[in-house]
C-alpha atoms as one frame of an Amber mdcrd trajectory, in Angstrom:
protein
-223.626 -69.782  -1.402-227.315 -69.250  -0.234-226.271 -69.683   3.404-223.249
 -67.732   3.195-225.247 -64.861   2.311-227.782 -65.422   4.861-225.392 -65.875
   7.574-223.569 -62.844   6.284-226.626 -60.809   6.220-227.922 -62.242   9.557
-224.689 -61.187  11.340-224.965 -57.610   9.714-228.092 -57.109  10.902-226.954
 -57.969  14.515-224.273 -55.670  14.099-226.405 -52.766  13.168-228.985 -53.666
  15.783-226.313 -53.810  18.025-224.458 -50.424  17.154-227.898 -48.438  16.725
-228.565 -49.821  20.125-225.773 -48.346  21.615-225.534 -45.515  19.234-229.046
 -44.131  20.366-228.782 -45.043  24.114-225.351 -44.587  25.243-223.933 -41.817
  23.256-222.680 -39.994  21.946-223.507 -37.997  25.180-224.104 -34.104  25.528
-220.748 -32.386  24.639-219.259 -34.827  22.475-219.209 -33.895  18.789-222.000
 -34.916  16.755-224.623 -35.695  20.351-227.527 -34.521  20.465-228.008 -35.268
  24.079-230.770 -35.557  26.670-233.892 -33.951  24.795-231.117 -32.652  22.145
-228.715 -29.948  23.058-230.001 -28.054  20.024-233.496 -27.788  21.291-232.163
 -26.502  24.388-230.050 -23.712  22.603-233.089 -22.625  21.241-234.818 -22.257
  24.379-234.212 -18.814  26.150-232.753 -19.755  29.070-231.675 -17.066  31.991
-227.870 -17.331  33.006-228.856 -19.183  36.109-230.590 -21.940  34.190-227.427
 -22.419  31.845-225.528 -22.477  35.233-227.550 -24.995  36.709-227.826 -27.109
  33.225-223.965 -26.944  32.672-223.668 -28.126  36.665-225.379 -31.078  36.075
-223.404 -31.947  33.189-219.898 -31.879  34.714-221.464 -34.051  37.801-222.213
 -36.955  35.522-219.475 -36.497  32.822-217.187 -38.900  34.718-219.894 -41.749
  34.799-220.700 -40.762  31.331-217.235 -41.154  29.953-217.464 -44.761  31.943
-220.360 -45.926  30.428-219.112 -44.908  26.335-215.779 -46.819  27.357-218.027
 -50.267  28.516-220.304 -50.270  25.919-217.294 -49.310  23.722-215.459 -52.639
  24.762-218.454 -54.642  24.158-218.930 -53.839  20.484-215.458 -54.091  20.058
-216.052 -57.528  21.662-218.930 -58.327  19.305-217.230 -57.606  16.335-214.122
 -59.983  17.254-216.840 -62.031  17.703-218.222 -61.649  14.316-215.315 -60.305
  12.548-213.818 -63.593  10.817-217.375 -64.891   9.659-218.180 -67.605  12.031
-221.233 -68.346  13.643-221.704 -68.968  17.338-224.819 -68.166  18.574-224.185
 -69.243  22.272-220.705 -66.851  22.209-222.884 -63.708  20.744-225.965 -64.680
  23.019-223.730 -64.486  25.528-221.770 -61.123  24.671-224.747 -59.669  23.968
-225.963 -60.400  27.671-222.549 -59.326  29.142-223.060 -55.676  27.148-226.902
 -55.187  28.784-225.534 -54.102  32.330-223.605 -51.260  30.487-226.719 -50.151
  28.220-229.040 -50.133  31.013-227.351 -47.769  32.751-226.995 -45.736  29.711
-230.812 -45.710  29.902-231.147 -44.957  33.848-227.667 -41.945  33.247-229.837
 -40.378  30.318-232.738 -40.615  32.320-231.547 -39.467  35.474-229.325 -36.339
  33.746-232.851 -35.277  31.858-235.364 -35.238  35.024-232.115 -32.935  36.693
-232.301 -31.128  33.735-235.721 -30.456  33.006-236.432 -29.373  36.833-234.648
 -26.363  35.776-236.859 -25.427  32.697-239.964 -23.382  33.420-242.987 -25.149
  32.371-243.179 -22.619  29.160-239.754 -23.809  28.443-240.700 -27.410  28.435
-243.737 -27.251  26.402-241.552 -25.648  24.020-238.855 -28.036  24.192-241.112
 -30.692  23.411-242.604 -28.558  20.499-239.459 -28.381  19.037-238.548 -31.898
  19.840-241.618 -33.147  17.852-240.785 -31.050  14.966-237.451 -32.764  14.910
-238.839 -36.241  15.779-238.798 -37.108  11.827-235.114 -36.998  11.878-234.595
 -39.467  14.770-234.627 -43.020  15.204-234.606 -43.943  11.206-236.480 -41.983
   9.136-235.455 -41.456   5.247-231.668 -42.030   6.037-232.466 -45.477   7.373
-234.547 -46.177   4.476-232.040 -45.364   2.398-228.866 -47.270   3.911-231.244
 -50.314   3.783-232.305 -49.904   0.095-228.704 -49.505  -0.353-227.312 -52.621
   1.327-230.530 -54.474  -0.169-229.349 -53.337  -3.777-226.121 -54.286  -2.930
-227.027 -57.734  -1.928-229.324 -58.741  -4.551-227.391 -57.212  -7.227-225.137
 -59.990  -9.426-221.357 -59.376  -9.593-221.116 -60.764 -13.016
């Protein structure tokens, strides 16, 4: 019972690992519902940009959204391939190692897309535009990349856990 539970917990954790992973790096991209894009879409909405600069911005969005598209669509397939993997409650740590490897090609160029879309990007921004994109970006920072909601899934799923079904 003891090891079911670890090995069920163990492979949940890998699965958020995995889909935080890929849910922070890869997407969802600028212009999909819910992204917050390259420096966040928001913070540059707030930023008064000249027509020529949302020109230029909305440019250099349309010449990566094919690659973009790609890259959601691989990493896509490999957490669809990790939860096959995962999905009838067996164990094999060479099969996941090994998936896990296969989906790092498609999340580093996530990394290297997002990079590469942001330096285009900020190029366009005056430097008064960038200190106050990173003003507002620091405001926000509390609200990536865990904070209280985090917190609060994993005090859930702990509760959950520990708590006895009888």
């Amino acid at each position: 019972m003891k090891r079911t539970i670890l090995l069920a917990a163990a492979t949940l954790a890998l699965a958020l690992i995995i889909s935080t992973t890929t849910a922070a790096f890869a997407g969802p991209f600028m212009g999909e519902k819910g992204g917050h894009g390259i420096g966040g879409m928001r913070a540059l909405m707030q930023l008064d940009l000249s027509q020529d600069q949302k020109q230029s911005i909305y440019d250099i969005l349309q010449k990566y959204q094919d690659k973009q598209q790609e890259v959601r669509i691989s990493i896509r397939e490999h957490k669809k391939e990790f939860f096959d993997l995962t999905s009838d409650g067996n164990f094999n740590e060479e099969e996941v190692r090994q998936a896990f490897q296969e989906s790092v090609p498609a999340l580093e160029e996530a990394f290297i897309l997002r990079a590469k879309i942001k330096s285009e990007i900020y190029a366009v921004l005056t430097s008064d535009q960038l200190e106050e994109l990173q003003q507002i970006r620091t405001e926000h920072a509390g609200r990536r990349h865990g904070g209280k909601n985090h917190e609060f899934r994993r005090a859930m799923l702990e509760t959950w856990l520990l708590t006895d079904n009888e």
